[in-house]
C-alpha positions in Angstrom: -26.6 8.4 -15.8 -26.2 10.0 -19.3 -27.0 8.4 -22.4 -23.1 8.2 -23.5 -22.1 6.7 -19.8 -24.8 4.3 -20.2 -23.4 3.3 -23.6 -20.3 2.9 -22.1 -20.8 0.6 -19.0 -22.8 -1.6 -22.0 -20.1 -1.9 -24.2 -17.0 -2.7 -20.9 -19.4 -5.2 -20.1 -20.1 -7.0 -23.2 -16.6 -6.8 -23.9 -15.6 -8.1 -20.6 -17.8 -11.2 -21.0 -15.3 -12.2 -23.4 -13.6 -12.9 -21.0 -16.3 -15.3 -18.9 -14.4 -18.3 -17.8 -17.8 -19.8 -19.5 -16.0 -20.4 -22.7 -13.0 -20.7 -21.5 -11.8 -24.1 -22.2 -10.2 -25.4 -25.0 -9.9 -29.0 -27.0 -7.2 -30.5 -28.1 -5.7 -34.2 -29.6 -2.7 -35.3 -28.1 -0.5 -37.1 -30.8 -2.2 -41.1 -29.5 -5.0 -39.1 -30.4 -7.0 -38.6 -26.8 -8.6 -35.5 -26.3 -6.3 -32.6 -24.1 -8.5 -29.9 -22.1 -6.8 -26.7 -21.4 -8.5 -23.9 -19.4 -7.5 -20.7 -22.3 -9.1 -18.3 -19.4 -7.8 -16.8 -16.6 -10.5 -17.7 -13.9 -8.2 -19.2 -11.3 -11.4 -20.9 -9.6 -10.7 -25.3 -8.4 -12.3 -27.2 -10.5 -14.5 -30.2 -8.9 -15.4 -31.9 -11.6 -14.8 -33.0 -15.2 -17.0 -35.0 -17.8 -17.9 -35.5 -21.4 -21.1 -36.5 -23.0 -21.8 -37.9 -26.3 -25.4 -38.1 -27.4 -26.7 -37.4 -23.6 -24.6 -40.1 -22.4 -21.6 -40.0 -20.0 -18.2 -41.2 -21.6 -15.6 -39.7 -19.0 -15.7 -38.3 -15.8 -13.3 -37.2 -13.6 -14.1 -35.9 -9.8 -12.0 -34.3 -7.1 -12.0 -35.2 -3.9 -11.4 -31.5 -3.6 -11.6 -29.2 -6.2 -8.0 -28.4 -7.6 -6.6 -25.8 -9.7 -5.8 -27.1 -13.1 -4.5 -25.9 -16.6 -5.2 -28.6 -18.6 -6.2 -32.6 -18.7 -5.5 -35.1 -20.6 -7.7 -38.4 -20.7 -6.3 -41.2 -19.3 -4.1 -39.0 -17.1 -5.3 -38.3 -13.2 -4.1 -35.2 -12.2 -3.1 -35.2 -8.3 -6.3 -35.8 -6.5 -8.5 -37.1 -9.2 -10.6 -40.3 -9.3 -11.7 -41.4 -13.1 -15.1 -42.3 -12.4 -16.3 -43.1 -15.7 -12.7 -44.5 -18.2 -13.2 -43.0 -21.9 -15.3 -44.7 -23.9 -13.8 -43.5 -27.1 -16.9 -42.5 -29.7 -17.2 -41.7 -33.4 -15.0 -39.4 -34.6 -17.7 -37.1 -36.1 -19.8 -37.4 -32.9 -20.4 -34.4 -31.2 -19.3 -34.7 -27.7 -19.8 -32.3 -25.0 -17.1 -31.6 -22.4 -18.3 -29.7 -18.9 -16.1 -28.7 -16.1 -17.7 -27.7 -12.8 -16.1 -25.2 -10.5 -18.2 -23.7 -7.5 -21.6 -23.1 -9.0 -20.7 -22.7 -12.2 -20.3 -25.1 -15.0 -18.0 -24.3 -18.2 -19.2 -26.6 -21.6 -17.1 -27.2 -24.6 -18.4 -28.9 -28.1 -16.1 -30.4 -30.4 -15.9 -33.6 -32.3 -12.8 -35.8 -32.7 -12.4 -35.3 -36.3 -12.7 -31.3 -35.9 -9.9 -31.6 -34.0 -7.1 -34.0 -36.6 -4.7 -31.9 -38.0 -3.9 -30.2 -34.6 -6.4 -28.0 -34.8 -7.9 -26.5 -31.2 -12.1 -26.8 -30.4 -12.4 -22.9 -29.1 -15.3 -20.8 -28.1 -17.3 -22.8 -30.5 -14.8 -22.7 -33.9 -11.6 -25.1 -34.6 -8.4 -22.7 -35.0 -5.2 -23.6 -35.6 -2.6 -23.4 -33.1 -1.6 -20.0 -33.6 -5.4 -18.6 -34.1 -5.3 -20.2 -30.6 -2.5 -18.7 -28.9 -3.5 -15.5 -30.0 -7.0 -15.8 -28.7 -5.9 -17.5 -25.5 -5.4 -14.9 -22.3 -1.8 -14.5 -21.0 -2.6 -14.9 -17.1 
């Protein structure tokens, strides 16, 4: 493979990790203020599980008998199927919590904090954007 081919593979690669369901949910605040999960990817893969962690401790969990396709949770909500295994424990507001959602062997993580996410902004890929910044960055499936 030539140099410039070589170059080429790198950079379609790199740029199609952007598009790793990884990173590929998003935080939000619903107006009672409970936290909203939306999947911002693509990656049509059942999730099994849901949780969030605050300081290495488990504040909500939410398992599937078996794993379902979903676009977005909301605490306090069970989507068809779900068991809450663990009811929110609601936490500081500048804590940083830690939101993971299984699906086959992979596990996708989210960081936010509460008070990152007043003023409707949306916990993304690591930054708190405003609901357009959002929608622009999120992938039309």
């Amino acid at each position: 493979m030539t140099r410039w081919k070589l170059v080429a593979v790198l950079a379609a690669v790199t740029a199609l990790g952007g598009c790793s369901s990884a990173q590929s949910w998003a935080v939000k605040l619903t107006p009672t203020g409970l936290p909203q999960f939306v999947d911002a990817g693509c990656d049509q893969s059942a999730v099994a599980d849901m949780r969030v962690e605050a300081a290495g401790k488990e504040i909500w969990r939410l398992e599937f008998a078996q794993p379902v396709r979903i676009r977005e949770v909301t605490v306090g909500q069970k989507p068809e199927g779900a068991q809450e295994k663990v009811a929110w424990q609601p936490p500081k507001g500048d804590q940083t919590l830690v939101l993971s959602v299984r699906r086959n062997e992979e596990t996708s993580t989210a960081e936010f904090t509460l008070d990152g996410l007043k003023g409707g902004k949306v916990g993304f890929d690591g930054d708190y954007l405003s609901a357009d910044e959002f929608a622009e960055q999120r992938q039309a499936c």
